[in-house]
Every structure is written in C-alpha cells, then in structure tokens.
C-alpha positions as CSV (number, residue, x, y, z in Angstrom):
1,X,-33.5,-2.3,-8.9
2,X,-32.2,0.0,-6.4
3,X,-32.8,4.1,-6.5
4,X,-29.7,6.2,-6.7
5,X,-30.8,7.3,-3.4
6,X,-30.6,4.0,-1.6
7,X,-27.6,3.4,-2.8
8,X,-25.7,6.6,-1.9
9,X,-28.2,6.3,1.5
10,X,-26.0,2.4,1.6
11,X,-22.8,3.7,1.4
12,X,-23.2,6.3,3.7
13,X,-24.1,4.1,5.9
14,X,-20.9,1.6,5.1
15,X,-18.5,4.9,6.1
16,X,-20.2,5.2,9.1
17,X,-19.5,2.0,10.0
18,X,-16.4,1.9,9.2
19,X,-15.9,5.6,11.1
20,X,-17.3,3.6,14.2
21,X,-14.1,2.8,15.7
22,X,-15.9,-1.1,15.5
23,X,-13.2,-2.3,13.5
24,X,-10.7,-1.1,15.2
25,X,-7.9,-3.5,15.8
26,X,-9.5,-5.7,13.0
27,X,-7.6,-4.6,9.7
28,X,-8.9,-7.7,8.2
29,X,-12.0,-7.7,9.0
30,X,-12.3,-3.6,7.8
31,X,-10.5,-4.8,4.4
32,X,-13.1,-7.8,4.0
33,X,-15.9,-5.2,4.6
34,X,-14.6,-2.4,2.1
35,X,-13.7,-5.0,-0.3
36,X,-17.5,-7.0,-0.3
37,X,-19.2,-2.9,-0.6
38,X,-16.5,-1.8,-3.2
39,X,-17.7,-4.8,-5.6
40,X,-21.3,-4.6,-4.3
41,X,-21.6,-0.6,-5.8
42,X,-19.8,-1.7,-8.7
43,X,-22.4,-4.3,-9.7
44,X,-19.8,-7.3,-9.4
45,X,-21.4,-9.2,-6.6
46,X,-20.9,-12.2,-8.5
47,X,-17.6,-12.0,-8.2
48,X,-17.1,-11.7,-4.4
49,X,-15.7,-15.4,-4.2
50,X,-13.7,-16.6,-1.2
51,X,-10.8,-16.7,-3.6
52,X,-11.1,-13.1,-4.7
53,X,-11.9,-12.0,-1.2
54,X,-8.5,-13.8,-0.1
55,X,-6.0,-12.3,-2.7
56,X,-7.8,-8.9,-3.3
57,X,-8.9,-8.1,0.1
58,X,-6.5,-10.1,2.1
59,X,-3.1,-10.3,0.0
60,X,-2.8,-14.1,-0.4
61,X,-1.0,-14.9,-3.6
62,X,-2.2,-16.0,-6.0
63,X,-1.6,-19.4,-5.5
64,X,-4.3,-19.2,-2.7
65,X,-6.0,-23.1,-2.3
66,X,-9.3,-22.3,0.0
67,X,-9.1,-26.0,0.4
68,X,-6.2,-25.4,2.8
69,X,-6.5,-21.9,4.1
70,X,-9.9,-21.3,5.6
71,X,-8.1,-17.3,6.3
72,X,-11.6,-16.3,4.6
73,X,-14.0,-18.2,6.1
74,X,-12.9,-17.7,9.5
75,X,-12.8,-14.1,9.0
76,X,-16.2,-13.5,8.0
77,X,-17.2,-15.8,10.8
78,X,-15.7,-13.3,12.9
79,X,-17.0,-10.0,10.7
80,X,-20.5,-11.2,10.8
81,X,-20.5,-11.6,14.4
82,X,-19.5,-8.0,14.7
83,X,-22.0,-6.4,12.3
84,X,-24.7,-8.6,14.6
85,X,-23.0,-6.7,18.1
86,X,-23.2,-3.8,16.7
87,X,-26.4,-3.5,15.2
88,X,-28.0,-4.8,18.6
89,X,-26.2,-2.1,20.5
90,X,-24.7,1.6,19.3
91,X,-25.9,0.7,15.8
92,X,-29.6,0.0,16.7
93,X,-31.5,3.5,15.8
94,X,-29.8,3.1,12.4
95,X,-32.2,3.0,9.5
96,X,-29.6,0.6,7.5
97,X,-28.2,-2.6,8.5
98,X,-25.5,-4.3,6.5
99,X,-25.5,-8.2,7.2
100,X,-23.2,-10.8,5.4
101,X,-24.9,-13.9,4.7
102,X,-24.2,-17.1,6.1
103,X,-22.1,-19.1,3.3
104,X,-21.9,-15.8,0.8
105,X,-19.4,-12.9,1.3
106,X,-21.8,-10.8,-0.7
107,X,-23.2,-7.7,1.6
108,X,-26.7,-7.5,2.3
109,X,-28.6,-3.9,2.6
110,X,-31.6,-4.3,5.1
111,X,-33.7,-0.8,4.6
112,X,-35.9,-0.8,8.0
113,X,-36.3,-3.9,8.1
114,X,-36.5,-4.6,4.5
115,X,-33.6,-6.2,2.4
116,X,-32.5,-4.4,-0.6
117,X,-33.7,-5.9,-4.1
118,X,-30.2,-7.4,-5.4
119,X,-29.4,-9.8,-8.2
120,X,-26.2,-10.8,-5.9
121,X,-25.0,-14.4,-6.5
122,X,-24.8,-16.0,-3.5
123,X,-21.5,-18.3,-2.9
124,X,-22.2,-22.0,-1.3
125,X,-19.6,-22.1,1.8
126,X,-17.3,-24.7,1.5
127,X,-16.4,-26.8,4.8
128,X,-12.8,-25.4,6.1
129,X,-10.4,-27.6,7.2
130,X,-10.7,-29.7,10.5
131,X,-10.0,-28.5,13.5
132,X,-9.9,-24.7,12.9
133,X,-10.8,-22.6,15.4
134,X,-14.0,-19.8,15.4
135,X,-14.8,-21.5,12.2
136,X,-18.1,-20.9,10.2
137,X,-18.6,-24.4,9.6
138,X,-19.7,-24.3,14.0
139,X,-21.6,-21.4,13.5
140,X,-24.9,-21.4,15.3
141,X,-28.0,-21.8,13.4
142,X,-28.5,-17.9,12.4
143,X,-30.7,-15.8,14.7
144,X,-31.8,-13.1,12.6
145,X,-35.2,-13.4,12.0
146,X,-34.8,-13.1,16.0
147,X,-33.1,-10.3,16.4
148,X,-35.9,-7.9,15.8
149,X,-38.1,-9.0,18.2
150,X,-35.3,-6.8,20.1
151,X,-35.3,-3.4,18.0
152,X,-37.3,-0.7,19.5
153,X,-40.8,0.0,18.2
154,X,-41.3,1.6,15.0
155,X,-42.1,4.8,15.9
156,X,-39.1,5.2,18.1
157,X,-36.9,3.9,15.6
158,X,-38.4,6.1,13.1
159,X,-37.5,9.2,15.6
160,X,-34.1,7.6,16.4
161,X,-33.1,7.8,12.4
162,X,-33.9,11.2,12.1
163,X,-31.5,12.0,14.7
164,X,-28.4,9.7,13.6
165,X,-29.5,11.1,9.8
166,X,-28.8,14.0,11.2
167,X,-25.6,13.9,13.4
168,X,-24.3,11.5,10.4
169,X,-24.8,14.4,7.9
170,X,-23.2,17.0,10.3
171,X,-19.9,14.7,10.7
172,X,-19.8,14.1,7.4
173,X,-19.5,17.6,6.3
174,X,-17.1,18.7,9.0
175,X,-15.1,15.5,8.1
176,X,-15.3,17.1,4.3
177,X,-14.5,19.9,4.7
178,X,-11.4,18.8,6.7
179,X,-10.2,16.6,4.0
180,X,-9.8,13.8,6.5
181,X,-11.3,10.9,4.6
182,X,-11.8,9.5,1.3
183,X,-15.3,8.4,0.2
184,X,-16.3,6.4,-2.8
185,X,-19.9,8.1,-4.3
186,X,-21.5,7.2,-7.5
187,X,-22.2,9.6,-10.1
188,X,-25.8,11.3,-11.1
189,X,-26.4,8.1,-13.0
190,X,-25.6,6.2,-10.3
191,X,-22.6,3.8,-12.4
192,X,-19.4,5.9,-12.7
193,X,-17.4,6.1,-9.5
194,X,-15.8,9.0,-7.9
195,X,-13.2,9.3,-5.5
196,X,-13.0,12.3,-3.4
197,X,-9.6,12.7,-0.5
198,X,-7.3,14.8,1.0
199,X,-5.3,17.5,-0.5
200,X,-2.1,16.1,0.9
201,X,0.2,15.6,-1.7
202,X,1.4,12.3,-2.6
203,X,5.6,11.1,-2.5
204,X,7.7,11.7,-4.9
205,X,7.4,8.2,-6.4
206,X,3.8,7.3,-6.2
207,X,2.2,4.7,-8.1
208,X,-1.8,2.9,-7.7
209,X,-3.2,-0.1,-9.2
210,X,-6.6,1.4,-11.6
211,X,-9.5,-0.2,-10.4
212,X,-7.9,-2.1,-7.5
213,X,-9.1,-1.7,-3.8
214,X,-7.4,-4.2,-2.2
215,X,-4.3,-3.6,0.3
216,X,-1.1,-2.3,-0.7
217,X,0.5,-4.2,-3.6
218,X,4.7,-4.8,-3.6
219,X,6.3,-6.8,-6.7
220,X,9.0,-8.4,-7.4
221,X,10.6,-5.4,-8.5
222,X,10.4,-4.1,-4.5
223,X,8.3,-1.3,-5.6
224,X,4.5,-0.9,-3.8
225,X,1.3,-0.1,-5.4
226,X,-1.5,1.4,-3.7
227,X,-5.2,0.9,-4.4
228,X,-7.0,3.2,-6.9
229,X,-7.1,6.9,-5.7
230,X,-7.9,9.9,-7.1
231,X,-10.1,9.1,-9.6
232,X,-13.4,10.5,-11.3
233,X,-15.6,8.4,-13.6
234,X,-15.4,4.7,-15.4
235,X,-16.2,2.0,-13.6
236,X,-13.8,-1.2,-11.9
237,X,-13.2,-4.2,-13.6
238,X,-11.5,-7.0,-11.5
239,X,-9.9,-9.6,-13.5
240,X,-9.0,-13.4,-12.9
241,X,-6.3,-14.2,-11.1
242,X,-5.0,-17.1,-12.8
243,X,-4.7,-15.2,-16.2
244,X,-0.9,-14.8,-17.6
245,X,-0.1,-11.2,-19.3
246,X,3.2,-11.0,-21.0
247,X,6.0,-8.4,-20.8
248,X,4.8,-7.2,-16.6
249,X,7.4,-6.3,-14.1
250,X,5.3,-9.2,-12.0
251,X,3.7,-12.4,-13.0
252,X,0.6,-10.9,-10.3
253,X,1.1,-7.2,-11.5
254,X,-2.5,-6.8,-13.3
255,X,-5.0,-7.0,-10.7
256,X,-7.8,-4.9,-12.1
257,X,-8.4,-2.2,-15.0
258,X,-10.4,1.1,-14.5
259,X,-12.7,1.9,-18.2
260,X,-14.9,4.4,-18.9
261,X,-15.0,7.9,-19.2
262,X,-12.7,9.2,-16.8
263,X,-9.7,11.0,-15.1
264,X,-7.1,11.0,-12.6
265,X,-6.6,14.4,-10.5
266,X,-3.1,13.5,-8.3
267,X,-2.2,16.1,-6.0
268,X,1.8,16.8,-5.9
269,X,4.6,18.9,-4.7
270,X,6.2,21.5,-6.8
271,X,8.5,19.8,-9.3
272,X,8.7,18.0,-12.5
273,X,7.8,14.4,-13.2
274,X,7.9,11.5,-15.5
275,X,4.7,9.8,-15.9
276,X,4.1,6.4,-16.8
277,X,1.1,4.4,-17.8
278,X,-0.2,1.0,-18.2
279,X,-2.4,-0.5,-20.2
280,X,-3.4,-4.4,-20.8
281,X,-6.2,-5.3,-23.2
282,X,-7.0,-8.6,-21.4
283,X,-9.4,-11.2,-23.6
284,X,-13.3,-10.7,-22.7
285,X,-12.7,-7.2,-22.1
286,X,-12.4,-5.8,-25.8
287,X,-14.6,-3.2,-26.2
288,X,-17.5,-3.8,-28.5
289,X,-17.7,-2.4,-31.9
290,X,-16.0,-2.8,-35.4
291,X,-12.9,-4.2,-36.8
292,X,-10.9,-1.3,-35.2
293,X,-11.6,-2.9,-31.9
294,X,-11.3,0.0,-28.8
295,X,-9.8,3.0,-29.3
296,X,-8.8,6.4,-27.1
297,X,-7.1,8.9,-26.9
298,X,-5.1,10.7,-23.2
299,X,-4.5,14.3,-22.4
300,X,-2.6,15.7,-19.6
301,X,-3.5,19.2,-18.2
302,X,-6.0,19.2,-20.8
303,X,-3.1,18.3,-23.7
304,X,-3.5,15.4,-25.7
305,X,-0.8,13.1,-25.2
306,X,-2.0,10.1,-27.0
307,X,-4.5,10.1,-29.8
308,X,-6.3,6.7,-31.2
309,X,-4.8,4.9,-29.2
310,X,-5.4,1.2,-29.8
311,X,-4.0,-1.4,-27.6
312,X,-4.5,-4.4,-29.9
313,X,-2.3,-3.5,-32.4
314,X,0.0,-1.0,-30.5
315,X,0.5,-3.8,-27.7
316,X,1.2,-6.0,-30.3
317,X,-2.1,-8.2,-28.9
318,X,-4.1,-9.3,-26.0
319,X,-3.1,-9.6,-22.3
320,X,0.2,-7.7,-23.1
321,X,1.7,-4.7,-21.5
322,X,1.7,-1.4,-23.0
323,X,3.3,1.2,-21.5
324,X,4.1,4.9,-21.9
325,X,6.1,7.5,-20.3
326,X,6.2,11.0,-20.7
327,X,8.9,13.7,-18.8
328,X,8.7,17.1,-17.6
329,X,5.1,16.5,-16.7
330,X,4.6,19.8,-13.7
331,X,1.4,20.2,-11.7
332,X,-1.3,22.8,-13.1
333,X,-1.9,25.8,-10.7
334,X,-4.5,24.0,-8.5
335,X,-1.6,21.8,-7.4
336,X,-2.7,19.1,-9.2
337,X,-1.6,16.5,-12.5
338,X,-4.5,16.4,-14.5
339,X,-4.3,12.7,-16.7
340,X,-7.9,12.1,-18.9
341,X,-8.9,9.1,-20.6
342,X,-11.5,9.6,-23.3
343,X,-13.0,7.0,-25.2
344,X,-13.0,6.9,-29.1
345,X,-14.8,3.2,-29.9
346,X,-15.6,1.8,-27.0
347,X,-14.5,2.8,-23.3
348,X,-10.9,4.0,-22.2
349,X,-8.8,1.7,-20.7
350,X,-5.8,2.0,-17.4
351,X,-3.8,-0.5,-15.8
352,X,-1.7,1.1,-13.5
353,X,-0.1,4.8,-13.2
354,X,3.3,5.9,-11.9
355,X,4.2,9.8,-10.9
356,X,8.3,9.7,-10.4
357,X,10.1,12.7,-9.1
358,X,12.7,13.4,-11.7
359,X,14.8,16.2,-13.1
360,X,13.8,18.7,-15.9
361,X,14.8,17.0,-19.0
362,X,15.7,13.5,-17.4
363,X,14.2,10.6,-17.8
364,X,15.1,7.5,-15.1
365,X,17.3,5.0,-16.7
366,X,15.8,1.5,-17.2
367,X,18.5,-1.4,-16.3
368,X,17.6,-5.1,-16.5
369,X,19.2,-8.3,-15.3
370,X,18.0,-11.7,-17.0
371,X,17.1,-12.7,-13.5
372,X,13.8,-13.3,-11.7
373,X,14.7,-11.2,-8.2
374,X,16.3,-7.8,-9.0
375,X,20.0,-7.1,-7.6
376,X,21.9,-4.0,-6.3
377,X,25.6,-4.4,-7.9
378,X,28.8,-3.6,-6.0
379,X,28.5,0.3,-6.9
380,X,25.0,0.5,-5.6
381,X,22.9,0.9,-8.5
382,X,19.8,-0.9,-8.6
383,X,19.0,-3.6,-11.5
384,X,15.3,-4.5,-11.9
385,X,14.6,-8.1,-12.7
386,X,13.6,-9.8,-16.1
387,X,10.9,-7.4,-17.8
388,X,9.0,-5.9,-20.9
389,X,10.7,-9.3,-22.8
390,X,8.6,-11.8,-25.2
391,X,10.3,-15.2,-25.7
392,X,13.4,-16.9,-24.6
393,X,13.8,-18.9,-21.5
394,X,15.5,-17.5,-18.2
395,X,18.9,-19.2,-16.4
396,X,20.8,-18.8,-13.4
397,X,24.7,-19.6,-13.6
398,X,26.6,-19.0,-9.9
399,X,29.9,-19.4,-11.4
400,X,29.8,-17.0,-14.2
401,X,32.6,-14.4,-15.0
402,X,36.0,-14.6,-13.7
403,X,37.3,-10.7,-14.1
404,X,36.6,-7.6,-12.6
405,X,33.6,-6.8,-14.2
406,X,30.4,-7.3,-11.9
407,X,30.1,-10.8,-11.3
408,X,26.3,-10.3,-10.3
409,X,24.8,-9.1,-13.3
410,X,26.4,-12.1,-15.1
411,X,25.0,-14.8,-13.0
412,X,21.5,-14.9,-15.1
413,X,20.9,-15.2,-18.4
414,X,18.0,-15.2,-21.1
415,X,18.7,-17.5,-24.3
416,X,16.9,-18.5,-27.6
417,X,14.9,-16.2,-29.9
418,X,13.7,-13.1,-28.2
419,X,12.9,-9.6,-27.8
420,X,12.5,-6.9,-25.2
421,X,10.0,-4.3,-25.8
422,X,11.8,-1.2,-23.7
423,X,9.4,1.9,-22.9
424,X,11.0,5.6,-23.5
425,X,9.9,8.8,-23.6
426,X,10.5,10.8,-26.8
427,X,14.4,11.7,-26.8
428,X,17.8,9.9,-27.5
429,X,19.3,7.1,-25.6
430,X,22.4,5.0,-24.7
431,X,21.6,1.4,-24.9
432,X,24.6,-0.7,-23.1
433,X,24.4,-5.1,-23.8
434,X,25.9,-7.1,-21.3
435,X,26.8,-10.5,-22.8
436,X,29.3,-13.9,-21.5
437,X,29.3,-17.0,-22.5
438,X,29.0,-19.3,-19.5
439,X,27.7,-22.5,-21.5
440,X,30.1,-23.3,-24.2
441,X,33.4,-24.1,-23.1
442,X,32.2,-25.0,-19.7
443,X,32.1,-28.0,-18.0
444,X,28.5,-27.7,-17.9
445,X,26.2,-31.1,-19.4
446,X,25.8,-31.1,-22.7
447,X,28.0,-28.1,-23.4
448,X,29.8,-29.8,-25.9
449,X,33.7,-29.6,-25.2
450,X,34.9,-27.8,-28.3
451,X,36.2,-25.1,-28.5
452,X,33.8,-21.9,-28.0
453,X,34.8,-20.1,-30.6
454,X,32.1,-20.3,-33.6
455,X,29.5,-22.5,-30.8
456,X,27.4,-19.5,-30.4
457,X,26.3,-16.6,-32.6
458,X,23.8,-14.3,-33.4
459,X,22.4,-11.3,-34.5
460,X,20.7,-7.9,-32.3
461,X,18.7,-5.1,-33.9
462,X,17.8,-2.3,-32.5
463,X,14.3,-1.1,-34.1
464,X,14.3,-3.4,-36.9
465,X,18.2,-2.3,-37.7
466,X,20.9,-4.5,-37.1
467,X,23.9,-3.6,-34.6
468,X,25.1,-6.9,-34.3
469,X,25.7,-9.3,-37.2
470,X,27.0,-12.7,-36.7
471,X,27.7,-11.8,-33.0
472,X,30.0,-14.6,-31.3
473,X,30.7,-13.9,-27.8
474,X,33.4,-15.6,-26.8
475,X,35.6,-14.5,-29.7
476,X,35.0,-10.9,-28.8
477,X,35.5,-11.1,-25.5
478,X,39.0,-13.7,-25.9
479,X,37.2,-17.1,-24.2
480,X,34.4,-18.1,-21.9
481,X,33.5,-16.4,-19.0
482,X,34.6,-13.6,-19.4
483,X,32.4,-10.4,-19.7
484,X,31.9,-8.5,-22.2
485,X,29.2,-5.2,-23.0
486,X,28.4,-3.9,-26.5
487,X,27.1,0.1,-26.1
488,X,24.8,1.6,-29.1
489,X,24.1,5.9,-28.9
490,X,21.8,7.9,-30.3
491,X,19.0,5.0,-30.0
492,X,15.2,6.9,-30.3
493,X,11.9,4.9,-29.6
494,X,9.5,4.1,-32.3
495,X,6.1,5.7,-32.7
496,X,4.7,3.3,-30.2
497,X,7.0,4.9,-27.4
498,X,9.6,1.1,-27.6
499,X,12.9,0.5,-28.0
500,X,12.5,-2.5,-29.4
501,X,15.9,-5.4,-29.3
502,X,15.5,-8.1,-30.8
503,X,17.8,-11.2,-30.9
504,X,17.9,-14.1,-33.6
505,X,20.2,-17.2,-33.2
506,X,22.6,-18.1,-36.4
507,X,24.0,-20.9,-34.5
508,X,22.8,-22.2,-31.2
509,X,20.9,-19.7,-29.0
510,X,21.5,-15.9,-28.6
511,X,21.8,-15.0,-25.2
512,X,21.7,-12.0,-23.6
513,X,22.7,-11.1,-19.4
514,X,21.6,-7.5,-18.8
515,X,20.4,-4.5,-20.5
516,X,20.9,-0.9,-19.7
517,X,19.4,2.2,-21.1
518,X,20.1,5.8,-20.2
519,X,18.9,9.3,-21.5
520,X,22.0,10.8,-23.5
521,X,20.9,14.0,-21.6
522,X,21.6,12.6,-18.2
523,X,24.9,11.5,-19.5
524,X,26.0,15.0,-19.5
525,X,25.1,14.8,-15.8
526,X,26.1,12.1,-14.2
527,X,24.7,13.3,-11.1
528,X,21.0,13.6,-12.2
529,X,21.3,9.2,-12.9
530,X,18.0,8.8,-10.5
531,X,18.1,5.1,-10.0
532,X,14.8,3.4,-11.1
C-alpha cells in the first residue's frame, strides 16, 4: 500500500507536469491525464475504462461505441509518447515518473526507478478501427525497460532530485500564495479530498457537478456545469453511464456524487442568492446500516437547513432527483457561502449545486414546456424543457392553437397519468396550467371524429387537493385547438420542499402543455421576474 507521503510526493509531481507547459496545445491529452490521476487518488483505478475516459474526460455522449470511435485510444497513443519525451529530456532529474501502460489508461507511479505498489486493474486494449491514423494498435513494441540505460547515474540523479525538490517546492508556494492554481491534496488520512483555489469569486449563476472532474457539462436546458470545485472532505464516486434517474433536467445530468464528511466553501460577490441542491440515491450506493437506510443532515453558514435527511423516502425512491432550494442565502464575512454535509447513518450525499443571483425575497420562477428542447416564446421569456415529471409520455403537435395565445408553448404535450414534482423554497406561489386539446376533434389517426366535448377529462390536484374535477378541455376553452390556462394562488410546498401536481384521467388521457410557477412576492414586482 502506498504511504501518505508517496502519494502527496505523486501528485505533486502530476501538477508539475501539468505546470510544464508539455501539454500545451493538447487539451485532450491534459484532460486524459487529470482524469486517469483524479480516479487513481480516489482509489477507482478500476474504473478508468476507455468508455469512461471518453465521456468523462473527453465529453462523448453517452452513446459513445469504442468499437467505432478509437478518440481514446489514439489519444493515449499520443499522451504516452509525450510522458516518454519528456521524461528523457527536461523531466529526467525527476525522482517520479508517471507512465501509462500500453493497453490500460490507468497511470503508473515509478519512484526512482521503482513502480508504485497498486492494486489498479489493468484494461486489455481493444483493436481500433482500420485505417486510423497514430493508432496504438502500430505502436512499437514498448522501450521502457530501455530507456534507463539512458538516465544519468544514481548519484547524479540523486543530486539532481534535490534540486527540482527544491525549485518545485519554491514554485509551489509562490504559486499559493498567489492563488493562481487549484490543487487536489488528500487529507491527514490520506482518503478525503480537498480542493484548494483562487479567491476569485464565481458568476452570478454558478453551478458544478459534485464529484465530477471531467470538462465543462451543458444540458439540454442550455445551462453549463463545471467540474467539482471548492470542496473539503468525502470522497468521488463516478457512476455508470448507462443508468436512467428519473425527474433530471437531462437524461446525462448525474455524472457523479461527492459522500462523506464534507463541505463546499464558494467564494461570491456581495449579494443575495438562491441556492439549490441535488441529490440522487442511485442503487449500490445506499449507505450501509439499518432499516432507516442513509441519513444527514445540511447547514449553511453553520445553520442547519436540512435535518434527517433521507433520500429514500423523501425522493420518493432510488435513482430519483431530489432537489432543494433555499433564498436569501448572503456570503459570511470571509466572502464566502459556507454549505456542510454531515452524515447521520451512513455518509452525506451531493449531486449537483447551483448559486443564482437573485433579489432579496425572490425566488426565480420555474416554467416548463411538455417538450424535450426548451423554447424562448414571442415575449422573450425562457421555457425550460420537460422536467422534475414521473409518468406520462411526451408529444409534439406543429399545428396546435389557432389564436393569439403563444402558439409555441402549445406545440408539445404530456398525456396519461402523471405527476410533476416542482422544487420551491418555503413561501407562496402562483401556479398557471397551460392546457389545448389538439387530439380530439382533429383530423389526427385515431382521433375519433366525435365531437370533443366529453372525449377528454380529468382531474389536477395540487398537494393531494383537488383544483380541477372532471376537467374537459375543450368545453372550457369553446372547441379544439384553442388555448386555454387554469391559474391557482397561494400554492405552498410540502414539507419535502415540492409542489406536487398530479393528473388522473376520468376519460381518455389527461394532458397537460406547460406549467408555470412564480413567487407571489415577485408578482408585486414584475420587474424582479429573473428568468430561470
């Protein structure tokens, strides 16, 4: 097993590689690097497939087929060609040499000459397709074992070290105490990470991925992630790509999870701010314990926020989003939003994080088309698409209202027996339905050509209590495409921080086109409406 010194001595040695300037012009190559270390440190070596290294590392979907893209394979060709240059030239006197195997992705630590004991699971290469060019499957038989017939005598290496220890040490602390750099260091235990960075404050709407170190994440939504950042304690845990979590803003939204002990210290401007917090109890990852299953609680600025929490059973079950958001969140006097996650039975759990600029005593309204894309609508206020919903099946109509009303936010629709699970912070709301019926009375297949009236209805509740009974659309509204909204106030969340709306068909399918929901505060200001 490796000391807690060799392993801070290793990733020393993988920032001052990467502070080289040998990377430069190769982003992939630096994000394949980072990547490989960031799993190696986190004991997940195993995992450092090609697949994970190509959707992680290198932002292929998730859809990635290594059969057909040999991205991966050619790029560690070309990385493993640059560790060798430059660990026969500038790199030399340097008492740790990081090698990636030939067929693994997994890095290898050689201390003086030594390799690092590791329980790393190396990765048989697969053959890339033909034709491809700089591909491993040419590489020449590796020369290794050779190369250090050409490393300078022991004793001059030995002198050599001492030297680069010691300019490395002097650059590092300058570079500290400048703030220029983030560095990843383990704890005195050697397992919790810790990430340490500049003071610069972050945007106004910044949001990270927990326990993702991969590039820059956008979703559907058109809103971009960031890796994991200012962190302290728990430990990474990447999760499969192909599994399906229910209620996300993006089928590829959960990426990774961060658990543990641990906190978030996010640097910010002056201001207040809605925060907004994701958690996804995925299956294999429960913690260990009894019946009660994981439980913990969240402070911010050293105020509990959310006590017991338990994402089984406030989640409603496994590989489902919970989310919650709080308002007038302001920085403490160090500048800083202080979020901790402390474990009850078993570790603390984060998905994903969100810091949003906002108001005193506004919250950003939440709008929803029954689409898969979202839409800006003719008065320039942004709908996000199809979200935080269980149930139903999605539709797109072209041809769907014939009045004034926004066309667009009519040209989707969900149907059948569903429910949206809306996040709000404590505090009243406005909820606005959007509804039109675009089947019945159509000229659509299988529409039946009745009359409309009576061909669809059903029933909405809001938080178990019913707004809409025996709804039928196209009697309210006076016929078929046309229109229509439905707008319910003074609407609170439940104790699990959801407005929950739920719709059950009567007779054929309930069908809903868009929701809408605004804090009855910010109605009083129309001009505070931030657009989310």
């Amino acid at each position: 097993m490796q000391s807690v010194e060799n392993r801070s001595a290793e990733r020393a040695e993988v920032e001052a590689l990467l502070e080289s300037g040998v990377f430069n012009r190769a982003p992939n190559l630096t994000r394949i690097l980072r990547y490989s270390c960031d799993r190696y440190f986190e004991g997940q070596g195993d995992q450092i497939k090609e697949y994970n290294v190509a959707v992680e590392a290198l932002g292929r979907p998730s859809d990635f087929d290594q059969k057909k893209d040999s991205i991966v394979r050619v790029e560690a060709h070309k990385l493993r060609k640059r560790l060798k240059e430059f660990y026969e030239t500038e790199g030399a006197a340097h008492s740790i040499r990081i090698e990636i195997p030939n067929g693994q992705y997994a890095p290898r630590f050689i201390h003086n000459g030594h390799a690092a004991e590791s329980t790393i699971g190396a990765e048989p290469a697969i053959a890339p397709a033909a034709a491809v060019p700089d591909s491993p499957a040419v590489e020449a038989a590796s020369s290794d074992a050779g190369a250090a017939d050409h490393r300078p005598p022991r004793g001059i290496r030995g002198f050599r070290s001492w030297i680069a220890a010691a300019a490395f040490i002097a650059l590092c602390a300058i570079a500290l105490s400048l703030g220029l750099r983030a560095i990843r260091t383990p704890s005195a235990k050697g397992k919790d990470e810790v990430w340490t960075g500049s003071a610069v404050e972050v945007p106004s709407e910044f949001r990270t991925l927990a326990g993702y170190h991969g590039p820059p994440f956008q979703d559907r939504q058109g809103r971009t992630w960031q890796p994991d950042a200012f962190y302290h304690g728990g430990r990474s845990v990447l999760l499969a790509g192909s599994a399906r979590f229910d209620c996300v803003p993006d089928p590829r939204f959960v990426h990774a999870l961060r658990e543990g002990d641990f906190r978030y210290d996010v640097p910010v401007r002056a201001g207040t701010y809605e925060l907004h917090l994701y958690f996804v109890e995925p299956p294999g990852v429960e913690a260990p314990g009894d019946d009660a299953g994981r439980s913990f609680m969240v402070d911010v600025n050293s105020k509990p926020v959310l006590s017991g929490v338990d994402l089984l059973s406030d989640a409603g079950g496994p590989n489902r989003l919970y989310e919650r958001i709080f308002r007038d969140i302001a920085r403490g006097r160090d500048g800083k939003i202080h979020i901790g996650f402390h474990p009850i039975n078993g570790p603390a759990l984060l998905t994903a994080m969100e810091i949003l600029a906002d108001a005193p005593g506004h919250v950003r309204p939440i709008r929803i088309v029954a689409r898969k894309s979202s839409l800006i609508d003719t008065g320039g206020t942004v709908w996000s698409a199809d979200e935080y919903v269980l149930g139903g099946h999605l539709v797109e109509r072209k041809d769907s209202v014939r009045e004034t009303m926004d066309k667009t936010l009519f040209e989707g629709e969900r149907y059948g027996n569903f429910t949206y699970y809306i996040p709000a912070a404590p505090g009243r709301y406005q909820l606005t339905l959007y509804f039109a019926e675009t089947f019945f009375g159509s000229r659509l297949p299988f529409a039946n050509q009745v009359s409309e009236d009576g061909a669809r209805i059903f029933n909405v509740s809001v938080n178990g209590e019913a707004v809409l009974r025996n709804f039928d659309i196209a009697k309210a509204a006076g016929g078929s495409n046309r229109g229509i909204k439905r707008t319910f106030s003074d609407v609170q969340p439940n104790a699990q921080g959801k407005i929950v709306v739920e719709f059950n068909s009567v007779r054929n399918y309930a069908e809903v086109n868009a929701l809408e929901l605004v804090g009855m505060d910010s109605l009083d200001d129309p001009a505070k409406l931030t657009v989310r």
